[in-house]
KOLKOLZA-76577 format. One record per residue (C-alpha): residue in three letters; z negated, y, x negated. Coordinates in steps of 0.001 Angstrom, whole numbers, padded with zeros to 6 digits. Layout:
! residues N
<guro type="ala" up="Z" north="Y" east="X"/>
...
END
This chain:
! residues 382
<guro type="unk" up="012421" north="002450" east="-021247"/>
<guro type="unk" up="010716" north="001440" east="-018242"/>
<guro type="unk" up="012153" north="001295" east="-015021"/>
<guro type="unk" up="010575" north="001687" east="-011267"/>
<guro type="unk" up="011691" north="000599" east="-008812"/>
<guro type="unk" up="011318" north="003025" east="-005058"/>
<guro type="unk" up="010100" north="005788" east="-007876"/>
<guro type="unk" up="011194" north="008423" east="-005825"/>
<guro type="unk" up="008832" north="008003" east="-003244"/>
<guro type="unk" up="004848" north="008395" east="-002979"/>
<guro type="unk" up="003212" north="006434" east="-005638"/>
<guro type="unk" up="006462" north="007089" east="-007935"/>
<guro type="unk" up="006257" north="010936" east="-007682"/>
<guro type="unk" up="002722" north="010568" east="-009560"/>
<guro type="unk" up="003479" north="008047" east="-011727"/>
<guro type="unk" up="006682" north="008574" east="-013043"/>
<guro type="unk" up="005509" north="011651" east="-014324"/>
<guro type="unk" up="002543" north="010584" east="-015372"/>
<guro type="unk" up="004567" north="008206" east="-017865"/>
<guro type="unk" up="006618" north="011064" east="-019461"/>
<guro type="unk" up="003590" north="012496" east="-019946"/>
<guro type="unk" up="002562" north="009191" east="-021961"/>
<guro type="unk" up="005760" north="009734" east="-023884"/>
<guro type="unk" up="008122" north="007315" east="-022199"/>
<guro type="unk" up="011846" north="007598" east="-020960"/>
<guro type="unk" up="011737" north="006670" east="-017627"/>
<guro type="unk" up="014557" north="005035" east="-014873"/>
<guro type="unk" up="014252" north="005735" east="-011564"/>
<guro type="unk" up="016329" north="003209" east="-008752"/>
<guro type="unk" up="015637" north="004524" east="-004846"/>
<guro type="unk" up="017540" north="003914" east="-001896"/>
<guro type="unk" up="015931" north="007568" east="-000548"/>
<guro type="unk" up="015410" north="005762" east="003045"/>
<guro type="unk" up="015395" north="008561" east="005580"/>
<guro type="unk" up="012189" north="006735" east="007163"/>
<guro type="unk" up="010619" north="007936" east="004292"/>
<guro type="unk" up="012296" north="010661" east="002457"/>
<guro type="unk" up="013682" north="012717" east="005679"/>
<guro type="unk" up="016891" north="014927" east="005951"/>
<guro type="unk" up="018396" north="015010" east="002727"/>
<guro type="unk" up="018829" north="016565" east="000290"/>
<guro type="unk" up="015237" north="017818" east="000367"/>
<guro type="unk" up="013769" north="020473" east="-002434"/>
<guro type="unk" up="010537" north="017671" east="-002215"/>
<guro type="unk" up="013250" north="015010" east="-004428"/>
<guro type="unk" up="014350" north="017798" east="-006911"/>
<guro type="unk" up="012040" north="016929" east="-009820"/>
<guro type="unk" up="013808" north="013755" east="-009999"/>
<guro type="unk" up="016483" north="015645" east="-011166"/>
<guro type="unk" up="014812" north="018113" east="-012895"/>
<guro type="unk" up="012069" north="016201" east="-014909"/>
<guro type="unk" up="013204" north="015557" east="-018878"/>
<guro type="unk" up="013404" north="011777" east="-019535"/>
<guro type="unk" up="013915" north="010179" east="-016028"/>
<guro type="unk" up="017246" north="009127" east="-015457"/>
<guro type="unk" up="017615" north="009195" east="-011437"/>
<guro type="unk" up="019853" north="006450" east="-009649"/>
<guro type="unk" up="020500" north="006368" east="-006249"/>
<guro type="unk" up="020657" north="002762" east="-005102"/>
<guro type="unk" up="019093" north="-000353" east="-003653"/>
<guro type="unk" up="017285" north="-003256" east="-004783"/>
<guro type="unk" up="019291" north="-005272" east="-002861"/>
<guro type="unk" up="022486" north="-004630" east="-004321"/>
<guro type="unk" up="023264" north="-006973" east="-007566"/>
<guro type="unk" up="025642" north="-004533" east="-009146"/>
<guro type="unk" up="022899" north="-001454" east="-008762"/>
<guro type="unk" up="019638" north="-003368" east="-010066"/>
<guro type="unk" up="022168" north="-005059" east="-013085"/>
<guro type="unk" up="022871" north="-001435" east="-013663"/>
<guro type="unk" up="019798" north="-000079" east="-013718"/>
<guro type="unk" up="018290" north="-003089" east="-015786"/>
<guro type="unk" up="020460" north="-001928" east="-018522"/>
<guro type="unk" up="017997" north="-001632" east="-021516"/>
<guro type="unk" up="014891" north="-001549" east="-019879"/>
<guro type="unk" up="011664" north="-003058" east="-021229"/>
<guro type="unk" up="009234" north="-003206" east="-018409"/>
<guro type="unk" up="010173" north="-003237" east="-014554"/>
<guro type="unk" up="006960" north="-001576" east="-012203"/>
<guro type="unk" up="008591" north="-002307" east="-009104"/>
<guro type="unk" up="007294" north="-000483" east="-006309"/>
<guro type="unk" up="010195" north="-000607" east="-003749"/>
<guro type="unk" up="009429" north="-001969" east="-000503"/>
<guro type="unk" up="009605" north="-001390" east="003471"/>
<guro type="unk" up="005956" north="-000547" east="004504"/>
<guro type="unk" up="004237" north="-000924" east="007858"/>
<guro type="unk" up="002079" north="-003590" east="009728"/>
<guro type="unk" up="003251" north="-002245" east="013294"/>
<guro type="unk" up="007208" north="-002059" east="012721"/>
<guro type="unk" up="007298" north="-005518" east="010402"/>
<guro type="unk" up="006347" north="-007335" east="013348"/>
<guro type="unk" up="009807" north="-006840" east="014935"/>
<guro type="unk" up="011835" north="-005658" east="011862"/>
<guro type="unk" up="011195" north="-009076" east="010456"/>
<guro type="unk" up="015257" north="-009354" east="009058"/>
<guro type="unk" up="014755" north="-005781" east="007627"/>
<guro type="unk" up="011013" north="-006177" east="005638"/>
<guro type="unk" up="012052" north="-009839" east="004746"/>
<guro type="unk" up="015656" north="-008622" east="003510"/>
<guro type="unk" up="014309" north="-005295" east="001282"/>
<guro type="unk" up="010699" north="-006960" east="000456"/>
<guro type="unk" up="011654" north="-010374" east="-000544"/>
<guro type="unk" up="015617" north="-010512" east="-000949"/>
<guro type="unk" up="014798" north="-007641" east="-003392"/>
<guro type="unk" up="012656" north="-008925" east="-005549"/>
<guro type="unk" up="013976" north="-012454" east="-005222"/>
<guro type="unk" up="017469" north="-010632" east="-006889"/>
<guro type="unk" up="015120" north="-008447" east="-009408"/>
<guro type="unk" up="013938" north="-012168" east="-010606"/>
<guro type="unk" up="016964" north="-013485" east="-010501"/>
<guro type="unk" up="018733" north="-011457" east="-012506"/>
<guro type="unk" up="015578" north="-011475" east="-015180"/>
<guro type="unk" up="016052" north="-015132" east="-015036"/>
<guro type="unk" up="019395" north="-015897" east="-015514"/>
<guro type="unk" up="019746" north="-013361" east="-018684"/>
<guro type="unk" up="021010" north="-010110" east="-017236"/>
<guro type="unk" up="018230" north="-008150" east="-019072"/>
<guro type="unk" up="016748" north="-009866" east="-022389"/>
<guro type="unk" up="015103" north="-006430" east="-023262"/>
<guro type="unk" up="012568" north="-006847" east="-019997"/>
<guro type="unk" up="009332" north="-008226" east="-021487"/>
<guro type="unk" up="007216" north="-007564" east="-018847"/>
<guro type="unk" up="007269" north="-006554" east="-014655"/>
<guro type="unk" up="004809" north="-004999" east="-012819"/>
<guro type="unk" up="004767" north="-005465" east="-008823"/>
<guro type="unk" up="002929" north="-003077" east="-006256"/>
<guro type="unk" up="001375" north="-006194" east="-003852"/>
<guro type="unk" up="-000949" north="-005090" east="-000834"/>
<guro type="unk" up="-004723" north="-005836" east="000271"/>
<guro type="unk" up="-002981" north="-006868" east="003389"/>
<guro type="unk" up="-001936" north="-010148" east="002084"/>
<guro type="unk" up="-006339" north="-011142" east="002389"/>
<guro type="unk" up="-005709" north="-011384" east="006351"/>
<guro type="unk" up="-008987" north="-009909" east="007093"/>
<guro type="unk" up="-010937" north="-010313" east="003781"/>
<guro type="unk" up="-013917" north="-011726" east="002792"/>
<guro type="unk" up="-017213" north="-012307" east="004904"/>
<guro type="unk" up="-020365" north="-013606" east="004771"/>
<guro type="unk" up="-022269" north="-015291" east="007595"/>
<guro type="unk" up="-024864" north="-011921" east="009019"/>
<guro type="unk" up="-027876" north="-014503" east="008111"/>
<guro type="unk" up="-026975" north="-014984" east="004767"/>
<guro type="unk" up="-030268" north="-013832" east="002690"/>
<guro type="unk" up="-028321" north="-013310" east="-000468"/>
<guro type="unk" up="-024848" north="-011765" east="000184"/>
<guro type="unk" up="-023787" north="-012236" east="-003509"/>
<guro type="unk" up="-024606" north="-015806" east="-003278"/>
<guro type="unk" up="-023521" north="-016866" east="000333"/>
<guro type="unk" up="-020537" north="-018906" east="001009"/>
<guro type="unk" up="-017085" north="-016683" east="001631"/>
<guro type="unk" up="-015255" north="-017016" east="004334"/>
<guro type="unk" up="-011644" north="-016097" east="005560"/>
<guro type="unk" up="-011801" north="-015685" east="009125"/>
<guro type="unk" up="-008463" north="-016130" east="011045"/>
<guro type="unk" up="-006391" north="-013439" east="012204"/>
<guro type="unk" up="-008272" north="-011994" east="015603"/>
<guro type="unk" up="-006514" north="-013584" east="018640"/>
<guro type="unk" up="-004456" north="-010891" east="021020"/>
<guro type="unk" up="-006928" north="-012618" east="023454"/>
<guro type="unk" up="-010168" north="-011698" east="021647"/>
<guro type="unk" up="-008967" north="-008194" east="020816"/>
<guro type="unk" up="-007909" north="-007946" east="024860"/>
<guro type="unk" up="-011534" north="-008496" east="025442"/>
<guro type="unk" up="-012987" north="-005863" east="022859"/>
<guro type="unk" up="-013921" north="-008664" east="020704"/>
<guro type="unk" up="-013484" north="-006383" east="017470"/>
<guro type="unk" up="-015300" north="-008399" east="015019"/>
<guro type="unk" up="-014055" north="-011445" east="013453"/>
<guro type="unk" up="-016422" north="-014588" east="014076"/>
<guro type="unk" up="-016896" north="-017397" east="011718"/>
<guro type="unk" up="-014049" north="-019799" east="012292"/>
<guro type="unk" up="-016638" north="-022996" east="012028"/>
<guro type="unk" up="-019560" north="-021782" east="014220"/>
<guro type="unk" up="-019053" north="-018906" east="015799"/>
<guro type="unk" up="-021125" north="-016684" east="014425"/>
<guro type="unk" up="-021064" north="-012976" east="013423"/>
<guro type="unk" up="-020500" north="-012356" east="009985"/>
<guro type="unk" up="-020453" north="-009259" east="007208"/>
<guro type="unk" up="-018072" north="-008080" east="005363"/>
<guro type="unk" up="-018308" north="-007799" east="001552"/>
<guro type="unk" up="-016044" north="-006880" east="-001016"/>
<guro type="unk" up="-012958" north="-008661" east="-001369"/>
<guro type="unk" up="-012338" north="-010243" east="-005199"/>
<guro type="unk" up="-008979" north="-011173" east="-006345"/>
<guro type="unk" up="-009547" north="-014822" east="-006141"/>
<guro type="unk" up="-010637" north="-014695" east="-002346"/>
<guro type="unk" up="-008445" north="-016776" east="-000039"/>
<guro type="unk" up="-005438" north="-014876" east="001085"/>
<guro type="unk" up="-004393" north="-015289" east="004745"/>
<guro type="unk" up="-001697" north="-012704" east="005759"/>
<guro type="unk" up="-001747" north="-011108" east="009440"/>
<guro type="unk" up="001068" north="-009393" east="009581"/>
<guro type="unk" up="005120" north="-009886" east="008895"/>
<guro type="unk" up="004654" north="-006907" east="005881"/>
<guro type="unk" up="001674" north="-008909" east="004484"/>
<guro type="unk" up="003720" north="-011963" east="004467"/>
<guro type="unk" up="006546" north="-010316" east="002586"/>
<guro type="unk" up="003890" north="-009014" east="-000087"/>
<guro type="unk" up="002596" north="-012070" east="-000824"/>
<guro type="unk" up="005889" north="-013975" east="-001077"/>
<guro type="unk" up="006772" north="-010644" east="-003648"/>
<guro type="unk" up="003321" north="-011938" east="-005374"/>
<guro type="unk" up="004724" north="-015656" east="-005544"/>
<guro type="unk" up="008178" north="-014785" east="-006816"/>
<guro type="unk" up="006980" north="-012667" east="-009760"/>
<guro type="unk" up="004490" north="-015044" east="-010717"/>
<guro type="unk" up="006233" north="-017973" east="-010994"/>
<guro type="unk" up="009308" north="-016436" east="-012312"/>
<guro type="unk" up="007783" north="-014456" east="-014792"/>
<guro type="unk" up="006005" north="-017169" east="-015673"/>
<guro type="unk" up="008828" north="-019273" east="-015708"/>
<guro type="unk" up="011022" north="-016830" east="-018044"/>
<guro type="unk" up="008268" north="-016125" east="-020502"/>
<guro type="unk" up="007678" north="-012747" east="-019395"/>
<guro type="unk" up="004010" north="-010661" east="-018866"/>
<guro type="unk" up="003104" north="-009305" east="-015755"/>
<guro type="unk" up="000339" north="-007989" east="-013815"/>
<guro type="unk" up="000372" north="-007750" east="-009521"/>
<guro type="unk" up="-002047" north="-004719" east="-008472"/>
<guro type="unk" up="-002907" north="-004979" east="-004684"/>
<guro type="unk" up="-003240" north="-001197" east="-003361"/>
<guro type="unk" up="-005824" north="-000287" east="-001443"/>
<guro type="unk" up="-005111" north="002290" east="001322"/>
<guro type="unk" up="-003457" north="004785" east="-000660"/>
<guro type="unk" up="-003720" north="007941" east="000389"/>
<guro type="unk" up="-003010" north="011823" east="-001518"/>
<guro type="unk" up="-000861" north="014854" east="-002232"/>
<guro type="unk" up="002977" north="013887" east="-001974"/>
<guro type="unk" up="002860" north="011181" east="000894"/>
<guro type="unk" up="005490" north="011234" east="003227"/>
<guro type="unk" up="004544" north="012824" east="006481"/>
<guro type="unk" up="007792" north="011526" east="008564"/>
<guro type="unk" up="006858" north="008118" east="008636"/>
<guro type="unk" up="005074" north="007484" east="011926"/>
<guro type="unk" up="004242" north="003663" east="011517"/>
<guro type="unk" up="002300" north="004236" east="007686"/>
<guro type="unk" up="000096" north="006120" east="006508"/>
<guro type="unk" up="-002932" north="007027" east="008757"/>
<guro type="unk" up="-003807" north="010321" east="006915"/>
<guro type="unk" up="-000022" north="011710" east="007026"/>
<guro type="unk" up="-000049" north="010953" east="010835"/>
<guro type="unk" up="-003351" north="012441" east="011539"/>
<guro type="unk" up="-002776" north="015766" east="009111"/>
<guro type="unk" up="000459" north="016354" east="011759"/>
<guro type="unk" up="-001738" north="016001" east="014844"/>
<guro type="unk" up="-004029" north="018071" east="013304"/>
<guro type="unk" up="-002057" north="021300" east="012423"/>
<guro type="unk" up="-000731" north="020810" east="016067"/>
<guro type="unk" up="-003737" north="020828" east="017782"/>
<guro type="unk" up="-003460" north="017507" east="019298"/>
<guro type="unk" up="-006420" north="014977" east="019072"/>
<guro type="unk" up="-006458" north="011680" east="017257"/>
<guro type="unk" up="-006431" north="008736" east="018936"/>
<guro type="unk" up="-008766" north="006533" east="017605"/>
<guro type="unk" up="-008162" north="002538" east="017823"/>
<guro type="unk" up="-010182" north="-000011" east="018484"/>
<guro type="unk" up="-014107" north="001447" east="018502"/>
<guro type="unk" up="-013616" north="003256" east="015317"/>
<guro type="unk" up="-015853" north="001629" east="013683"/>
<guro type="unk" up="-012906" north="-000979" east="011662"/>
<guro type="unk" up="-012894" north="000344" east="007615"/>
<guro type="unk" up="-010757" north="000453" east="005319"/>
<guro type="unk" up="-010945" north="001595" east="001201"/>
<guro type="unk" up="-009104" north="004644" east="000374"/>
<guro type="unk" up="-007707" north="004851" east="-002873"/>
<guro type="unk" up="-006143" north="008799" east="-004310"/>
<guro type="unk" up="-002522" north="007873" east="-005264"/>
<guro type="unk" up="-003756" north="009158" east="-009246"/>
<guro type="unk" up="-005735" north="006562" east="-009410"/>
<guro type="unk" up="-003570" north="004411" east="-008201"/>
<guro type="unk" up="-000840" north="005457" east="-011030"/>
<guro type="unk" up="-003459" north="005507" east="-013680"/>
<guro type="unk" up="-003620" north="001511" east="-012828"/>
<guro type="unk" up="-000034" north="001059" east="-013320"/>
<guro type="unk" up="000021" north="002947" east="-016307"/>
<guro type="unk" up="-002249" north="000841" east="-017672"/>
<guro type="unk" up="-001073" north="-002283" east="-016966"/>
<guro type="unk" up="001945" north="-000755" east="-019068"/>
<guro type="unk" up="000976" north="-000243" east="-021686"/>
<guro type="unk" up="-001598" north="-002513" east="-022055"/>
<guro type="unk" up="-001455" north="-004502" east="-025708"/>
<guro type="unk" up="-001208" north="-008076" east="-023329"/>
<guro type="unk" up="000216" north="-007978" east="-020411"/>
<guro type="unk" up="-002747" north="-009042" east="-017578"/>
<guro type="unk" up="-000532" north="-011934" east="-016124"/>
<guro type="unk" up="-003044" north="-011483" east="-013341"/>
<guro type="unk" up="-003640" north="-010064" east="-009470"/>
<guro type="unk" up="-005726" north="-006586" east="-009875"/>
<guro type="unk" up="-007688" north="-005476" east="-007065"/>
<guro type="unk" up="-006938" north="-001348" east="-007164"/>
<guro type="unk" up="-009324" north="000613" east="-004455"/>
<guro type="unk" up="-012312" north="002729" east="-004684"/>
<guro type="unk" up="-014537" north="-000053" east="-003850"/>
<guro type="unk" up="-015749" north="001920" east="-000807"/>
<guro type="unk" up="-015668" north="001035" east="002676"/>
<guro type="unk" up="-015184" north="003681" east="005168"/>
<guro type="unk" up="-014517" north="003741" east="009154"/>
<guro type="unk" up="-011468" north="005292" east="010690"/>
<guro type="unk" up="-013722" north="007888" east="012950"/>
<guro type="unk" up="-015279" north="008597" east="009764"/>
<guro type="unk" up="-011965" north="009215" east="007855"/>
<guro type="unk" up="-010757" north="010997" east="011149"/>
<guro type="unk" up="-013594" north="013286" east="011041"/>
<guro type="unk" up="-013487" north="014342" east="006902"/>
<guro type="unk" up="-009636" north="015186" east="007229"/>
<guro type="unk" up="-010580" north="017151" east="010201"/>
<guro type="unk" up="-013409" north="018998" east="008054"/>
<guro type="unk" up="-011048" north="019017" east="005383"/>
<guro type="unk" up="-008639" north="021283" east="007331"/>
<guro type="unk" up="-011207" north="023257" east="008186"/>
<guro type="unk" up="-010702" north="022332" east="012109"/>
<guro type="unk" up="-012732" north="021147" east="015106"/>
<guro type="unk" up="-013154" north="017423" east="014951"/>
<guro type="unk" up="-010996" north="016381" east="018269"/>
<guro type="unk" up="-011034" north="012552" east="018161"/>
<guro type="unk" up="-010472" north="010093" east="021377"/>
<guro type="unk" up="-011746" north="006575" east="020713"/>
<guro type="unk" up="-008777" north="004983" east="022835"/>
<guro type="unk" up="-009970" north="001085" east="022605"/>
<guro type="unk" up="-006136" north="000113" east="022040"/>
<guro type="unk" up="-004934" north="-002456" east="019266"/>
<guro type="unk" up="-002680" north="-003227" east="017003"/>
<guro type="unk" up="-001337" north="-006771" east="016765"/>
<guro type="unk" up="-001516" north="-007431" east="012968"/>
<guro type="unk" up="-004003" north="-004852" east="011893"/>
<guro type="unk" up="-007172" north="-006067" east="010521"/>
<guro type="unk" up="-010549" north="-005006" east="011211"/>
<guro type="unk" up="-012102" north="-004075" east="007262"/>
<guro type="unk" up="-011629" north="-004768" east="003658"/>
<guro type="unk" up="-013025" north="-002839" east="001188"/>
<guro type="unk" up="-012054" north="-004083" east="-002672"/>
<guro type="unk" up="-014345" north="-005337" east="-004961"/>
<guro type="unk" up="-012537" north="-003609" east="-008422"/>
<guro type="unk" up="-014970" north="-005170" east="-011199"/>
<guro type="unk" up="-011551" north="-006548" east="-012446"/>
<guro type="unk" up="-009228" north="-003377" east="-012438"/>
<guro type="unk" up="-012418" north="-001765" east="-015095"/>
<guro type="unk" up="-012935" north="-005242" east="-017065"/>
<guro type="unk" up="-009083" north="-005785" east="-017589"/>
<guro type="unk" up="-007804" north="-002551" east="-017432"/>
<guro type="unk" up="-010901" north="-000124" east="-017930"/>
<guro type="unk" up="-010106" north="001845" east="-015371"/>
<guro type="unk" up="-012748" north="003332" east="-012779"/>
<guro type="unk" up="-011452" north="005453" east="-009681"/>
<guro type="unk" up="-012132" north="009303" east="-011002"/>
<guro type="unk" up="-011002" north="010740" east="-007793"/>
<guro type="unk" up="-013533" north="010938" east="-004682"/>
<guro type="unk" up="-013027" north="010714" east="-001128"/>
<guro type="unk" up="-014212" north="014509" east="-000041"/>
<guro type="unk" up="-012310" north="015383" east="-003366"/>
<guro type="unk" up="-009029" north="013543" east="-002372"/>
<guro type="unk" up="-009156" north="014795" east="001527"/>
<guro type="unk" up="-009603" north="018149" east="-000090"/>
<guro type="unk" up="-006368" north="018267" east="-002147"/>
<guro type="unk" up="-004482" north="016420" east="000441"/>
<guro type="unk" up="-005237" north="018647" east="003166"/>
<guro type="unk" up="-004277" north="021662" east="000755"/>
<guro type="unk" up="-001106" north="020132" east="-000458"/>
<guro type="unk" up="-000109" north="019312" east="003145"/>
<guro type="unk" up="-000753" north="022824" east="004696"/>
<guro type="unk" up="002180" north="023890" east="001977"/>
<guro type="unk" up="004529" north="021274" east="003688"/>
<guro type="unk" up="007283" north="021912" east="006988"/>
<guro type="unk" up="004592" north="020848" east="009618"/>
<guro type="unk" up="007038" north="017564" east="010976"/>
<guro type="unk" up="007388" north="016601" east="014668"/>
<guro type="unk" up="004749" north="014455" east="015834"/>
<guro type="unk" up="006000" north="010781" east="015791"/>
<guro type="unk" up="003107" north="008693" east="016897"/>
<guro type="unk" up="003907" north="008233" east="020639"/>
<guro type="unk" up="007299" north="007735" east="020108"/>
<guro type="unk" up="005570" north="004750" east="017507"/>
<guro type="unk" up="003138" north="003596" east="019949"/>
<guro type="unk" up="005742" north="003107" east="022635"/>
<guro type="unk" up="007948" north="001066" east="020646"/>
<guro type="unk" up="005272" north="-000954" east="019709"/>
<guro type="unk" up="003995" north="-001333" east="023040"/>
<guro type="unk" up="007033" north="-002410" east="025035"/>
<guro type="unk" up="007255" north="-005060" east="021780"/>
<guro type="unk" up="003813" north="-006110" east="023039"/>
<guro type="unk" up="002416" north="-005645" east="020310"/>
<guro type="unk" up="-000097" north="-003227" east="021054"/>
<guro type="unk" up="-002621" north="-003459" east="023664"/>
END
């Protein structure tokens, strides 16, 4: 039996299923946070109910008595549950450090100190936030694939003030490319979430390590598809565009436009952690999971507006985020050497079926002022 941890939301509505498919019994623990989930209960939950072989528990991963419960003769743990956001982790910093870490420093915990001997193996949903800002090249470099990497630093409230977008070489100053980000990169977290993911990296590691149990940590891309939730105004770029979109409002556009970011279909996505399953050896590695594709926000903006079939009303506003970084794009050679997986589903593709599964939802009340404000009298957005 395998059990996942925040199944109930996105990524576990395709994956959970996806493992019945495969022929396993499945265990679902979710806290059903209304940030997420909405008013409940909500007919969107019901096929955790109604699905044969997934045994639905309503609880929180950081509550002892409801992960010992739901550890109860379990095999493999893909744990997934986790408070999500760059903006609202920068002042929620009790809340993301208490679900994030707490939780998985209790899910280790209890794996260490005997409460499940039938785990052999946990699987952890980490984030390519916890690279900072990736990897670059300097822009002279003849031969990117050779050049040295570098890990800029976080770009400076000062520097972003100024419409400095780009991240400059730390050493001399000078402007630099962005290449594909490898697993093995230097990781330099911007924001409070990316913090918490890579302490959830360091806590499986070493105590799976420690206990003698496999595991594998897949850093997500920007995931993106059919299913995500469209009431969460700080996540989720897609979801909060799709609403301004069936309401006629434009999107406002940060920065230039121009920053990227690799979007990832949410099948794919559960396809990796399905493999990492059931693979014969656990990878007791980081996977890179992504498309491998770099793509700008205007662009993105202006395929989910073609995907809707609407006119392409964009504002490039020039504001920032505190936290956000300006690209990464994944380099996945690993996720198809170790797990032989390639991404099957394509961004016009994706867009396509998001925008059709979307039009059948409640069109939600439009969130990202209210967002914006908050963040803004935080001063954390410029």
């Amino acid at each position: 039996m395998i059990l996942v941890t925040g199944g109930a939301g996105f990524i576990g509505s395709h994956l959970v299923p996806q493992l019945v498919a495969r022929g396993h019994y499945v265990r679902v623990l979710d806290v059903l946070s209304a940030q997420i989930h909405g008013m409940l209960p909500s007919p969107s939950l019901d096929w955790l109910t109604q699905t044969q072989n997934v045994d639905f528990r309503r609880g929180s991963v950081t509550s002892e008595a409801d992960l010992r419960a739901a550890l109860d003769g379990v095999t493999s743990v893909i744990h997934l549950a986790a408070e999500t956001g760059t903006g609202q982790s920068m002042y929620e910093i009790d809340r993301y450090c208490r679900e994030n870490v707490q939780g998985t420093a209790r899910l280790m915990h209890l794996l260490a100190n005997g409460a499940a001997t039938t785990v052999r193996r946990v699987l952890l949903a980490s984030s390519r936030s916890v690279y900072g800002e990736g990897a670059y090249v300097d822009s002279d470099a003849a031969e990117t694939e050779r050049a040295t990497r570098i890990t800029p630093a976080s770009r400076s409230a000062e520097a972003l003030r100024a419409r400095k977008w780009e991240p400059t070489c730390p050493e001399t100053g000078k402007a630099l490319t962005a290449v594909p980000t490898r697993e093995d990169d230097r990781t330099a977290p911007a924001s409070i979430y990316a913090a918490t993911k890579l302490m959830q990296e360091d806590l499986v590691r070493i105590g799976c390590d420690s206990a003698g149990l496999g595991h594998a940590i897949l850093r997500l891309q920007n995931v993106y598809g059919e299913g995500q939730s469209l009431n969460n105004p700080y996540t989720g770029i897609l979801s909060i565009f799709s609403t301004r979109i069936r309401r006629g409002l434009e999107l406002p556009i940060f920065e230039d436009g121009l920053e990227s970011r690799d979007f990832v279909h949410v099948s794919d996505v559960a396809a990796a952690f399905a493999a990492a399953a059931e693979a014969e050896a656990a990878p007791n590695t980081v996977i890179n999971v992504g498309s491998g594709r770099a793509t700008s926000v205007i662009d993105i903006a202006k395929a989910l507006c073609r995907a809707f079939n609407e006119p392409e009303n964009l504002t490039v506003t020039g504001q920032f985020r505190l936290g956000d970084i300006r690209h990464n794009v994944a380099d996945v050679g690993r996720l198809r050497d170790r797990l032989g997986l390639t991404p099957q589903v394509g961004l016009d593709e994706g867009l396509r079926r998001f925008a059709q599964w979307v039009s059948t939802q409640p069109l939600p009340e439009d969130r990202l002022g209210e967002a914006n404000a908050e963040l803004a009298k935080r001063k954390m957005m410029g």
